[in-house]
RODO-2510 file (C-alpha; in nm, 4 decimals, decimal comma):
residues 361
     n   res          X          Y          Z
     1     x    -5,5363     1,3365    10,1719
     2     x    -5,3194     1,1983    10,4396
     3     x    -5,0544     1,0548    10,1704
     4     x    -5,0673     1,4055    10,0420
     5     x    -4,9726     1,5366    10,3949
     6     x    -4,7042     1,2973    10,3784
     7     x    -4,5368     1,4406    10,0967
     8     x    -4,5966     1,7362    10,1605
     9     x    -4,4109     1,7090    10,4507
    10     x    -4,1118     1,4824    10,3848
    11     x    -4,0725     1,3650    10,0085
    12     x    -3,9065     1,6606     9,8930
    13     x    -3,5919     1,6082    10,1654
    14     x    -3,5563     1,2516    10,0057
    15     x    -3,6689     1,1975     9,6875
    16     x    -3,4009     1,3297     9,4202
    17     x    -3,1417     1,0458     9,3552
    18     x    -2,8038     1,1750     9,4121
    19     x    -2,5790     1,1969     9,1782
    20     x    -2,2139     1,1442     9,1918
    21     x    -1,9400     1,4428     9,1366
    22     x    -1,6535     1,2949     8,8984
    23     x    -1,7568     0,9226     8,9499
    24     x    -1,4191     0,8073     8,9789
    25     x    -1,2092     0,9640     9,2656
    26     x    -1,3953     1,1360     9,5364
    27     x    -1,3668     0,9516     9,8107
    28     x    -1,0584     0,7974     9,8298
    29     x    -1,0646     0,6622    10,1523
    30     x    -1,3954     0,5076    10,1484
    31     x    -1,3645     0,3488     9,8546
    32     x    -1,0749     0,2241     9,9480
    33     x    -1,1837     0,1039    10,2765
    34     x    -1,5081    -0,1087    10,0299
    35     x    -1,2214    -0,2533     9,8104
    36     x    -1,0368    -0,4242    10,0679
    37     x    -1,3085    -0,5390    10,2588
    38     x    -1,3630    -0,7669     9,8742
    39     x    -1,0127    -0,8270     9,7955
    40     x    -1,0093    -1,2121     9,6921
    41     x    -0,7626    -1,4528     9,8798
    42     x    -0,5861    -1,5418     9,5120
    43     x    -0,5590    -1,1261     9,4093
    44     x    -0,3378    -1,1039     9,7768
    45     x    -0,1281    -1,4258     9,6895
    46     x    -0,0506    -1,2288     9,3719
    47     x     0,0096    -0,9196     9,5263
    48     x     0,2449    -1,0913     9,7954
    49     x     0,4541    -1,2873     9,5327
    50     x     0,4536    -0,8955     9,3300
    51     x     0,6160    -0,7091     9,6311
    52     x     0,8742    -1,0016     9,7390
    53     x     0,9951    -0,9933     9,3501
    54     x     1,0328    -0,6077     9,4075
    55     x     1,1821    -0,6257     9,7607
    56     x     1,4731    -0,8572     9,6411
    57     x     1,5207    -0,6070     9,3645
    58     x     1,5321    -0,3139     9,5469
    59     x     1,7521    -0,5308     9,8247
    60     x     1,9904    -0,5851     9,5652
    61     x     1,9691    -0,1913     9,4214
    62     x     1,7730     0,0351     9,6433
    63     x     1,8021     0,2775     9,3604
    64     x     1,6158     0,1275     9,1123
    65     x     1,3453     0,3482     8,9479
    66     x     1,1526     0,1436     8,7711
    67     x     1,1312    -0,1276     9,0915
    68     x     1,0636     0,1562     9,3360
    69     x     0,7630     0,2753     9,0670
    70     x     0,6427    -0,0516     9,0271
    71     x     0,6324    -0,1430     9,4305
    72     x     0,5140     0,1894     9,4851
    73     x     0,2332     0,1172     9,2109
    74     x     0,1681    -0,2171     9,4146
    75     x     0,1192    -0,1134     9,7615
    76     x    -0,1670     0,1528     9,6539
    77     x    -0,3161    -0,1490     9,4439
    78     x    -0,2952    -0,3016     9,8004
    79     x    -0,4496    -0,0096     9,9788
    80     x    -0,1197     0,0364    10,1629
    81     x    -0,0772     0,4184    10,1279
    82     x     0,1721     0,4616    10,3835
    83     x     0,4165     0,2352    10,2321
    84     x     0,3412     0,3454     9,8786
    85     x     0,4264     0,7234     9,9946
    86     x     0,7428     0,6246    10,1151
    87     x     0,8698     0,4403     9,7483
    88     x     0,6964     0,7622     9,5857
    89     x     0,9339     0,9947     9,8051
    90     x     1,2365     0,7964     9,7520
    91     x     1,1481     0,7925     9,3569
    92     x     1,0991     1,1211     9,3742
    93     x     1,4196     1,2227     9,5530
    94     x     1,5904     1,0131     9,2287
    95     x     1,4045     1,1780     8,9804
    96     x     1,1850     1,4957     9,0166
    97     x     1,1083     1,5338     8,6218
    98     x     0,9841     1,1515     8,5693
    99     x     0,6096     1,1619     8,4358
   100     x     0,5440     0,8012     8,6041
   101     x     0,6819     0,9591     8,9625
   102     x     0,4864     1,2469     8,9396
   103     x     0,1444     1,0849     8,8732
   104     x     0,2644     0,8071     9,1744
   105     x     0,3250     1,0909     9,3897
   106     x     0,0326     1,2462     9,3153
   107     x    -0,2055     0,9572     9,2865
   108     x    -0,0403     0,8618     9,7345
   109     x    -0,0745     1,2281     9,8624
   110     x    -0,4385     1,2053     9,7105
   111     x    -0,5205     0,8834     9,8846
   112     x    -0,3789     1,0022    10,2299
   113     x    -0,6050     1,2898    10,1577
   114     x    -0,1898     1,5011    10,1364
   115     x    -0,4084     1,6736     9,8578
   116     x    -0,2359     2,0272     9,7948
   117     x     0,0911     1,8451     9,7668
   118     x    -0,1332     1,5768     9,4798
   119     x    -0,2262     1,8858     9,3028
   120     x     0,1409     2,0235     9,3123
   121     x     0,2980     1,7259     9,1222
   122     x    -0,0022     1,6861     8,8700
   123     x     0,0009     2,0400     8,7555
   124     x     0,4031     2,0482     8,7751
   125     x     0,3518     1,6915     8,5229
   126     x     0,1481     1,8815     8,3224
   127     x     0,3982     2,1710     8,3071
   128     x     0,6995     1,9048     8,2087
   129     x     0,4884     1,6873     7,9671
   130     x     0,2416     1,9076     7,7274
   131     x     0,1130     1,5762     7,5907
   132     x     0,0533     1,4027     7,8830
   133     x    -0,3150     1,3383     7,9582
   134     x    -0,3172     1,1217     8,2931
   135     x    -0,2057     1,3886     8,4974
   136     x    -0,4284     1,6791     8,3666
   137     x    -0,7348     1,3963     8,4617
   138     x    -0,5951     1,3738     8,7679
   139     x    -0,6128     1,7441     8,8613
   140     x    -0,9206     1,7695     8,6729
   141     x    -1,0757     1,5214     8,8712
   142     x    -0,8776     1,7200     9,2148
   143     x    -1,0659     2,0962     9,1154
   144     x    -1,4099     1,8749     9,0736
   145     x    -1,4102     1,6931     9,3953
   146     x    -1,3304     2,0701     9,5850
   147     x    -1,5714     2,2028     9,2955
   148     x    -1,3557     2,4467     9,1809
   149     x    -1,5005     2,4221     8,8616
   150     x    -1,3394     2,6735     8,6388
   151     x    -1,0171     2,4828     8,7106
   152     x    -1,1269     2,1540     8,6506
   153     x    -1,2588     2,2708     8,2943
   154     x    -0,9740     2,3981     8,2037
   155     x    -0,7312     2,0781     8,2343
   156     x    -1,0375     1,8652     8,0783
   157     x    -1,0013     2,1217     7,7677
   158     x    -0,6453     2,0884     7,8080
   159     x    -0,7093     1,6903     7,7508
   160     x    -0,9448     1,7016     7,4875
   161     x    -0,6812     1,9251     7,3005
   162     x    -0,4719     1,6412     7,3122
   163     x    -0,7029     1,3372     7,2776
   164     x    -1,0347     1,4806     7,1383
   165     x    -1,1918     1,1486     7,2130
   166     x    -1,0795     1,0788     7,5564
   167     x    -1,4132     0,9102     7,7211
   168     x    -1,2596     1,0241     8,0864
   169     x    -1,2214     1,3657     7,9676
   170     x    -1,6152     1,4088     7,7487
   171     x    -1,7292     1,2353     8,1437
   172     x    -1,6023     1,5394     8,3341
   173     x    -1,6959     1,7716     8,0981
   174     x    -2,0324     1,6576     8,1581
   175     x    -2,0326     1,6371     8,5186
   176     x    -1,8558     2,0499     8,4714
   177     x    -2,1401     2,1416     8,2418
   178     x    -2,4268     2,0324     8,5017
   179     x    -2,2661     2,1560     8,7690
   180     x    -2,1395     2,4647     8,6545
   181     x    -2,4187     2,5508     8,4014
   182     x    -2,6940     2,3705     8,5692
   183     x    -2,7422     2,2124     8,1400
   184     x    -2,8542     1,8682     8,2346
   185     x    -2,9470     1,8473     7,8249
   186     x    -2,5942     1,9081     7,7483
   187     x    -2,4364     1,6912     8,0565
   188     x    -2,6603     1,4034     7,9400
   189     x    -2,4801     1,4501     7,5297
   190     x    -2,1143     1,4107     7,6821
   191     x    -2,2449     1,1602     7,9031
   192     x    -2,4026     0,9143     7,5966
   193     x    -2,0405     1,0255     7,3896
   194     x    -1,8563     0,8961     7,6288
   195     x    -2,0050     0,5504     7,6896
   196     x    -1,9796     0,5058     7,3302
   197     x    -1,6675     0,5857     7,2815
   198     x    -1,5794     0,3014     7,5460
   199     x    -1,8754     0,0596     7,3990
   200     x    -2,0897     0,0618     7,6852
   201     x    -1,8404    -0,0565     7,9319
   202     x    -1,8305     0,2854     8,1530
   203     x    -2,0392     0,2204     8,4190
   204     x    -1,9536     0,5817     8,6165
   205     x    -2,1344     0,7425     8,2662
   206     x    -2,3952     0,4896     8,2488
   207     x    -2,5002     0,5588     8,6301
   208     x    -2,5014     0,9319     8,5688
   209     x    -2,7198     0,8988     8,2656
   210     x    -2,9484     0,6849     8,4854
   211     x    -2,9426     0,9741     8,8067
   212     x    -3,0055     1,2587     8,5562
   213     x    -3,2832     1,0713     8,3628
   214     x    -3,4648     0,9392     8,7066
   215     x    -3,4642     1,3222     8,8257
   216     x    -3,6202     1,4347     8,5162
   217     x    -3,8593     1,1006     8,5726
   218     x    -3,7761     0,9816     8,2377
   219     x    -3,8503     0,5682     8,2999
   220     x    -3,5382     0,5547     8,0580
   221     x    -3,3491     0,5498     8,3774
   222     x    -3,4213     0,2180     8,4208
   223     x    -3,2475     0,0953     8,1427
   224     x    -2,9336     0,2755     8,2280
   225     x    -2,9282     0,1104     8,5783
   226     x    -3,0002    -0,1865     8,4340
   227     x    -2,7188    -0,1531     8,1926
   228     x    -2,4853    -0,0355     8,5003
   229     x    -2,5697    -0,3385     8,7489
   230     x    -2,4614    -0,6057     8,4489
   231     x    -2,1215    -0,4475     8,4513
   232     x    -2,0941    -0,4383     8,8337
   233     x    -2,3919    -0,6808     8,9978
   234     x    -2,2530    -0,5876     9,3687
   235     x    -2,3217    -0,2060     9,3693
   236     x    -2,5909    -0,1358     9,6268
   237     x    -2,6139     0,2232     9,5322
   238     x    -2,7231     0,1432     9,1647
   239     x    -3,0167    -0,1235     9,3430
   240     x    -3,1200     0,1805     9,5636
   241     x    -3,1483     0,4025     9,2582
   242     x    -3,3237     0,1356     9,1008
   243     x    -3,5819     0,1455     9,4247
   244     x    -3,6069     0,4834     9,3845
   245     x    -3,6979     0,4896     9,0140
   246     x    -3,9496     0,2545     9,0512
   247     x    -4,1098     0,3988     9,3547
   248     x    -4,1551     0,7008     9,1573
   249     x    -4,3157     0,5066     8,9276
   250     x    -4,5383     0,3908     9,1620
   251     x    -4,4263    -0,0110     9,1074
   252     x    -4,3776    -0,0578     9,4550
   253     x    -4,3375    -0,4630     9,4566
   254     x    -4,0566    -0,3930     9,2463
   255     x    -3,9333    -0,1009     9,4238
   256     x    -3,8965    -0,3313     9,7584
   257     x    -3,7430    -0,5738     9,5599
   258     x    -3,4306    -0,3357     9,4685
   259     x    -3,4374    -0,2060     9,8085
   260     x    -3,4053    -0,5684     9,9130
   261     x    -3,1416    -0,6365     9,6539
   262     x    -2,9577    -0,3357     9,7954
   263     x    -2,9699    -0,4213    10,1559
   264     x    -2,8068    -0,7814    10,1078
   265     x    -2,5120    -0,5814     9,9807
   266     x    -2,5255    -0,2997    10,2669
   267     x    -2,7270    -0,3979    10,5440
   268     x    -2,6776    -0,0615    10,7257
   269     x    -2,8293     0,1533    10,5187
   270     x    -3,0134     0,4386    10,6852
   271     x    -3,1368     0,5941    10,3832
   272     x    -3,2862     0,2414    10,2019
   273     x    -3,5095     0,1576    10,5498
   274     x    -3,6660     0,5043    10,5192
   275     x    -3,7535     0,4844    10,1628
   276     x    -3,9207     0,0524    10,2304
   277     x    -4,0549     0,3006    10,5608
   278     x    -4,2174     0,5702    10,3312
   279     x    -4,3642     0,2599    10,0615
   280     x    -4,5373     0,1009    10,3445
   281     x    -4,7199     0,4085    10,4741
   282     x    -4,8208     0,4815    10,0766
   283     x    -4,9723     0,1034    10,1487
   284     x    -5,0819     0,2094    10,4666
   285     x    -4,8968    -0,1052    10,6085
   286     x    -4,8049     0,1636    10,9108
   287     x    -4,6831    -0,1065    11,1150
   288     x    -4,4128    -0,2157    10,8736
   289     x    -4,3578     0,1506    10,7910
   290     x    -4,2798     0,2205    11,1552
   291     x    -4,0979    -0,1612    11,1817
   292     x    -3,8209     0,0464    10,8803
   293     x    -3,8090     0,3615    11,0588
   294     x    -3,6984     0,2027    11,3517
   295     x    -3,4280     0,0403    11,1567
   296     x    -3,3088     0,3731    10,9850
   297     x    -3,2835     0,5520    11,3497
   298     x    -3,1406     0,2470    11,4982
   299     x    -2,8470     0,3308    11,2157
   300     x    -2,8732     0,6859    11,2055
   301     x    -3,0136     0,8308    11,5634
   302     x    -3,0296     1,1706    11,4426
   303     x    -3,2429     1,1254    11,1204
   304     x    -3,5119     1,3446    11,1411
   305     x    -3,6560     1,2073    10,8035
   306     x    -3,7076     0,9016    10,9757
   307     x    -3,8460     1,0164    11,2884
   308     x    -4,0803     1,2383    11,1093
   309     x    -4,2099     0,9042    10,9072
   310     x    -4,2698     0,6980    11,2286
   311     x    -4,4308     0,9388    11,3541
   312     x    -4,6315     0,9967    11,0768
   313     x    -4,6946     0,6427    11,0466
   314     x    -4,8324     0,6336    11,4152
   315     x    -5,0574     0,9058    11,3445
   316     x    -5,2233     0,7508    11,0269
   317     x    -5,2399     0,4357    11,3310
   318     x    -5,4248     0,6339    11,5929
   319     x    -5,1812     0,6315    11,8111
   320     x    -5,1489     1,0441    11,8848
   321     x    -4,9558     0,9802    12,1863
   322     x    -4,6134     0,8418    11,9928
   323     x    -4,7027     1,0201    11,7082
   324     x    -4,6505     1,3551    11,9386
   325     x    -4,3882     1,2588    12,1007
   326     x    -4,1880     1,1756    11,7586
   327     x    -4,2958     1,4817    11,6286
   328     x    -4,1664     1,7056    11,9467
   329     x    -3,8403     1,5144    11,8740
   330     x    -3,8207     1,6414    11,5340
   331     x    -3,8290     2,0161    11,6951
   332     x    -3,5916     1,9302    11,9675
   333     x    -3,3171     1,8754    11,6813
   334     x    -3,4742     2,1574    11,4334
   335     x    -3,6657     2,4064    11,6021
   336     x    -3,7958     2,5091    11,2695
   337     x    -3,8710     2,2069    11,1431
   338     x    -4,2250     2,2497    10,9715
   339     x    -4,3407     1,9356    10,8925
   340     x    -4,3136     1,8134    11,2519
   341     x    -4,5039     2,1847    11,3508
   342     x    -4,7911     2,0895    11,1209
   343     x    -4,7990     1,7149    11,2723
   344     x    -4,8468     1,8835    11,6367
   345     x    -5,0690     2,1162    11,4866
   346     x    -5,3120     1,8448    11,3227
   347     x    -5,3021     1,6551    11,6388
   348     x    -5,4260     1,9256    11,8377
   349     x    -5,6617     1,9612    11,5919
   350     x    -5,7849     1,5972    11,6677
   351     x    -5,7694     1,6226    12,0170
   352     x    -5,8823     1,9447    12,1151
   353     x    -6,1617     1,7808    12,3251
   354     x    -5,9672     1,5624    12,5486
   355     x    -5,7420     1,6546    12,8011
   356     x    -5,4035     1,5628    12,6835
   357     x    -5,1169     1,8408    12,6798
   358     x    -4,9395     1,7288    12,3430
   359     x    -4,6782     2,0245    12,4282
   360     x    -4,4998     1,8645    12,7715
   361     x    -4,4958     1,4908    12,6931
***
């Protein structure tokens, strides 16, 4: 009865796996941020040698397109935006009507988050080159991540007219249909078509047929994960998922394992403690549920998830006193907050024949 209470109260806030918008471009910034952060010593020695080749070519001939292009190309390979903008301008200010400058230009201004101007030279590429698919992804993938759907359909169409088996384009169309349709049957189709079309090897797909399947509960899910972490082994978000599919399973040895797994990769994850926090109290190890809570609040103070769990946890303990006082924390951020109401309320209910004022603590 007291798990039940527990669920009641808090699985529903955590328990869907999220899923991903385009896959590929959202979050420039942080992604960017995670890439450098792995860059390999030999990959900058390359880099390096690239852009002193292209700096005594463009010393020689500071007009030279295809240099410019390619050291532009280089120094957003090397996560320096700034740098890159400044090649893209100067390419730009050569030639205006080149398909190559127009998807560099585009490709900077999105990274330095410039993304009105981004959107400007994909859809004027798309105007200049009918055939061109790169840039029409490009803006396709723009509309998604602002979820201007309607938009974003109509450049994928205008890609699949071109290249009816374009795996980037059948992805988006997916990611359009559940969005925009809510057709998670349909989304799942394009999804499948479009790791086949690149043999398996699309691990954005493969991770959204894993989300989509693990929030219908289809144990399939596992498979796709699977799949996803043999491609890339160093994704903590794909262990997490895996966590999550298996605690929903109710496999909770292996469900800590993948949290585990996950946590090696990205120690400071808020969300992973809470879910080890919420396996332990369906153990009713409450100590090492609260021990996981503590860890998610130490990373995010204002998670009211895991403050709600602790002091859950305390209260399947005996201890009322912390148990209250978490809970009355809970309102303090969300007055509303029912969960934490019904905790106070059950407490009361416990202690209505002592003399403790579980109101001013």
């Amino acid at each position: 009865m007291r798990k039940l209470l527990f669920l009641a109260g808090i699985l529903f806030l955590q328990f869907t796996i999220p899923a991903c918008n385009s896959g590929e471009q959202s979050q420039p910034k942080e992604k960017a941020e995670e890439t450098n952060s792995k860059k390999a010593p030999q990959q900058d020695e390359k880099i390096k040698a690239k852009l002193d080749s292209l700096n005594g070519i463009l010393d020689r001939n500071p007009n030279n397109l295809e240099a410019l292009l390619a050291r532009g190309n280089t120094y957003l390979d090397a996560l320096n935006p700034a740098y890159a903008r400044a090649d893209a301008d100067a390419a730009y200010f050569l030639d205006s009507t080149s398909e190559d400058v127009l998807l560099l230009r585009g490709d900077v201004n999105y990274v330095l988050n410039r993304t009105r101007l981004s959107r400007d030279m994909w859809e004027r590429c798309s105007q200049l080159f009918p055939k061109n698919t790169e840039c029409r992804l490009r803006a396709a993938e723009l509309y998604l991540a602002v979820q201007d759907l309607e938009k974003a359909l109509e450049k994928v169409n205008e890609v699949l007219n071109v290249d009816a088996q374009n795996p980037k384009a059948i992805f988006m169309k997916g990611v359009i249909v559940r969005d925009k349709y809510a057709d998670t049957t349909l989304a799942l189709q394009y999804f499948q078509r479009a790791i086949d079309l690149k043999d398996g090897d699309y691990i954005e797909a493969i991770d959204m047929m894993g989300t989509l399947l693990a929030n219908k509960r289809d144990p399939m899910a596992i498979q796709y994960f699977k799949n996803a972490l043999e491609i890339d082994p160093n994704r903590y978000d794909l262990y997490a998922k895996m966590g999550l599919v298996y605690t929903y399973e109710e496999d909770y040895n292996a469900a800590l394992e993948y949290y585990e797994k996950s946590l090696q990769l990205k120690p400071r994850n808020d969300e992973v403690y809470f879910n080890i926090g919420f396996i332990h109290i369906t153990l009713k190890n409450y100590d090492l549920a609260i021990d996981n809570f503590n860890k998610s609040l130490e990373i995010r103070e204002m998670n009211v998830k895991a403050l709600y769990g602790r002091g859950f946890a305390y209260e399947m303990r005996g201890d009322v006193m912390n148990a209250a006082r978490d809970y009355q924390s809970c309102l303090g951020m969300f007055p509303d907050y029912n969960p934490a109401k019904e905790g106070i309320a059950r407490l009361k209910r416990i202690t209505k024949d002592d003399d403790i004022d579980l109101d001013n603590l």
